[in-house]
N, C-alpha and C positions, 0 to 999 in steps of 0.2 A: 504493500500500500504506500502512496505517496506521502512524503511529510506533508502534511498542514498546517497552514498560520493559523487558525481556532478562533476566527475576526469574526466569521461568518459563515453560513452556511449553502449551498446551494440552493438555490430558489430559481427557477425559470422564468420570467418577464412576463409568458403567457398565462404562468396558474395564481399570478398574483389579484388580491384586489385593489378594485379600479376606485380612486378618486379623482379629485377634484384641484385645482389650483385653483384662486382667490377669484369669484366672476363666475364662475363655471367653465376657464379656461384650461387648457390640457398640454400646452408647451411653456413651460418656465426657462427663461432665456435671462441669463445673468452676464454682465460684461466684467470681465476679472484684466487691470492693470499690475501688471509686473512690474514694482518700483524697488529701484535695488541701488545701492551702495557699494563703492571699490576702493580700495588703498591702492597707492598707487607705488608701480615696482615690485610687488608681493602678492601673495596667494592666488586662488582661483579665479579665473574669470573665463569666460563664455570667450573663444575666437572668433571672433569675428572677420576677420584677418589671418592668414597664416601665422602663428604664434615666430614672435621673435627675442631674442634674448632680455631682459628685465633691465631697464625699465623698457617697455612693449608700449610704447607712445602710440602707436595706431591702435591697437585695441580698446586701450584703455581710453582714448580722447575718442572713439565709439561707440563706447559704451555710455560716456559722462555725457555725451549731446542727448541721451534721452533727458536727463535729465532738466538740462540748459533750456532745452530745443525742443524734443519731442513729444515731451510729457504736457507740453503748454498746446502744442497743434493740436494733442488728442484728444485734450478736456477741449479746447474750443470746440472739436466739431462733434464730440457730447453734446456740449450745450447745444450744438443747432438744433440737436435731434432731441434735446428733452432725456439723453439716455439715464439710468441710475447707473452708480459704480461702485464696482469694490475693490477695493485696495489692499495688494499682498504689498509689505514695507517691510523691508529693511530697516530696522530704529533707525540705524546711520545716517539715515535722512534726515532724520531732527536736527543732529549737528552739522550735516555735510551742505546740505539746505533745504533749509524748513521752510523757506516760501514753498516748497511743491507739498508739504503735509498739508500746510495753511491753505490750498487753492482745493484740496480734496476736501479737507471740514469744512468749507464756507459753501462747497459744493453739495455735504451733506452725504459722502460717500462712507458707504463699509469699511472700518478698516480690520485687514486679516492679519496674523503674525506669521512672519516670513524671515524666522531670523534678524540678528544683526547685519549682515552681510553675506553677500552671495561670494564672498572670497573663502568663504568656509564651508564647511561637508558635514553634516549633523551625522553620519553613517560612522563620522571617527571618532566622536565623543564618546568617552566612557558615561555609564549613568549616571553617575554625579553630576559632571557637566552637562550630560542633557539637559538633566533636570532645573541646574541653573541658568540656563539656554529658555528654554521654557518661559520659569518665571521670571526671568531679565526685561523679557522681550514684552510680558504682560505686561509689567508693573509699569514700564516706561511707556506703551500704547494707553495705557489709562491714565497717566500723572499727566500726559500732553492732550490726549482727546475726553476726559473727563468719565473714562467708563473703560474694563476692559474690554479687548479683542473677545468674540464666541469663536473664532474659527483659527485655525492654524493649519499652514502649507510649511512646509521645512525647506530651507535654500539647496537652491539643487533638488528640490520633491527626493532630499535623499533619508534616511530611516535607517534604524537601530531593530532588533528583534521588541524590545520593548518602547518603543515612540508612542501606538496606541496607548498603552497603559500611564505612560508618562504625562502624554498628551492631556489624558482627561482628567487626571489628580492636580495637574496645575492649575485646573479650569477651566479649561476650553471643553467649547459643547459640540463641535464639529473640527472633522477633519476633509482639509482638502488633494490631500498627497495620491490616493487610492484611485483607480478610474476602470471599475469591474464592471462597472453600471450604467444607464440613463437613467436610472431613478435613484434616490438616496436611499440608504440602509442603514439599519445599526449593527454596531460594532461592540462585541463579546472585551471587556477590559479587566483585569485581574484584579479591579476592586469592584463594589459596589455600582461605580459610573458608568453608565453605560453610553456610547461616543456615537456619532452620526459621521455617516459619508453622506459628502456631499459631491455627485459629481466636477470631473472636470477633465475636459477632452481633453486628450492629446495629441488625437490625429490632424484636428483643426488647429492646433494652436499656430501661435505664429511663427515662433522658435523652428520647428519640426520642417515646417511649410516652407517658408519662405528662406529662409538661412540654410539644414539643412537639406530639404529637397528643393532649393533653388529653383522652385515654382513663382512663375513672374506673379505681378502683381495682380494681374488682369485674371490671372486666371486661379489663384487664391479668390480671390473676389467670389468665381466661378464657385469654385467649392464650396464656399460660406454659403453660397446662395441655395445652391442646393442641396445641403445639410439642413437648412429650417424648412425649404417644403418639404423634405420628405419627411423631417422632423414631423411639420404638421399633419399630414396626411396619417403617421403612427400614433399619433396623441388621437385620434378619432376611435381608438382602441383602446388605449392607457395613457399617466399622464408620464409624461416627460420634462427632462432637464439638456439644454444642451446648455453646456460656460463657450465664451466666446475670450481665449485669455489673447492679450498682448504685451507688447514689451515695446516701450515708449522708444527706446534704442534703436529698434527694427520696422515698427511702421510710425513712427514720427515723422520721416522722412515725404516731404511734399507726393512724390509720384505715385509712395503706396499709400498715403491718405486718400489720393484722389479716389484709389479701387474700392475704400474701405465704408467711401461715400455712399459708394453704391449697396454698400451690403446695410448701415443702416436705412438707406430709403426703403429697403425690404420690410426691416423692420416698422418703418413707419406704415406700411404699405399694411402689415398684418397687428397692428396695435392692435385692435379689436379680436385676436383671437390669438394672441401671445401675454403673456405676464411678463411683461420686463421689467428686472428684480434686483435683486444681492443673494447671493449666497446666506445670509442671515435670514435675510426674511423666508426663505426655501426653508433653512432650519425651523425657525418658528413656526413656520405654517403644518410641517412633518410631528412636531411636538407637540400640538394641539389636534393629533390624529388620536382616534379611538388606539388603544392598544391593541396591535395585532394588524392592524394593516398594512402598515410597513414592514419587511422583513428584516 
């Protein structure tokens, strides 16, 4: 028999019961921003660029334009669209610059815990340090936003045998790392707490898409487009979750904003039979289910 993680158990998508999203709608669509923090000349960072010896001035001055640069086109063309957000941070951002935390709270966005920084690998921490990894990350999301984080994604979506169990004794009521599903689940944790999945694609993301499978902009657009109707068309069955993540670095950039235009006038196009959301409020909504419907 296979080893097993003991998170969850099999359940098939077709013998599950059917609800509802808020409205009597059946595709929950959350928009998830990747805002991340780097030192610079050290540790982990995303290539963007052929990796070159340290300090790696192109990468790293590629990565930092999301932040300068890209992160500000993406909330602008948010707002055109009325979209909600949520926000996986890096703390780093507080001190690195906190005008970009300030532009997502006056926005009114989710915010997720996403580590200190994407230069590190939560996969390498001993417990201990996970665990003050964890609550680091909490306590500084609430001293600056006034409440903590419910959800947490780990930098690098990287993981320990025990993250679940970690995860939910520091407080957090969902997790975003896991992606077994369209639909959220709960998760089996070695205390009392019991954790929620919340989806979140990978096949759409942007990272995967556009960086590594060097799928132009135009035709990423493509895929988005046709990932929500077919989305909607399966939601006339059960309800569904698709996350829409980005990384302000990667499509900040004027040319792939212009494709991404296209993908929320979809959205606008299907407001009336989509929930466009956060991550939190999907939780909320899943925790105010009779027990037993969710599996």
């Amino acid at each position: 028999m296979l080893r097993g993680h003991g998170r969850y158990a099999y359940s098939p998508i077709t013998e599950r019961p059917v609800y509802d999203w808020p409205g009597g709608r059946r595709l929950a669509i959350y928009v998830a921003l990747n805002v991340e923090a780097f030192p610079f000349g050290e540790g982990l960072g995303i290539d963007l660029a052929p990796r070159q010896a340290e300090p790696d001035v192109v990468n790293f001055s590629w990565r930092d334009y999301g932040n300068r640069v890209g992160v500000w086109n993406l909330l602008e063309l948010m707002d055109e669209y009325a979209i909600p957000g949520t926000v996986l941070l890096n703390t780093a951002i507080y001190e690195e610059c906190p005008q970009v935390a300030a532009g997502f709270r006056q926005r009114g966005f989710e915010f997720v815990g996403h580590g200190r920084t994407n230069a590190e690998r939560q996969a390498e921490f001993d417990p201990e340090a996970e665990r003050r990894l964890l609550e680091e990350c909490r306590s500084t999301i609430a001293r600056h936003e006034g409440r903590p984080p419910e959800g947490w994604m780990g930098p690098w979506i990287s993981e320990t045998f025990l993250t679940p169990d970690l995860v939910a004794e520091a407080g957090y009521g969902y997790l975003l790392d896991w992606a077994p599903d369209d639909q959220p689940l709960w998760f089996a944790t070695r205390s009392s707490q019991k954790l929620l999945s919340i989806p979140y694609a990978r096949p759409t993301n942007d990272l995967p898409q556009l960086h590594g499978g060097k799928v132009t902009p135009a035709a990423y657009a493509e895929i988005l487009i046709d990932q929500i109707e077919e989305m909607l068309l399966q939601s006339r069955k059960r309800p569904l979750v698709f996350n829409l993540s980005l990384h302000p670095f990667l499509i900040g950039h004027a040319f792939r904003l212009r494709h991404l235009r296209r993908v929320f006038e979809r959205f606008a196009r299907h407001r009336d039979q989509i929930w466009l959301t956060t991550s939190g409020a999907i939780a909320e909504h899943i925790r105010a289910l009779p027990a037993g419907i969710v599996p």
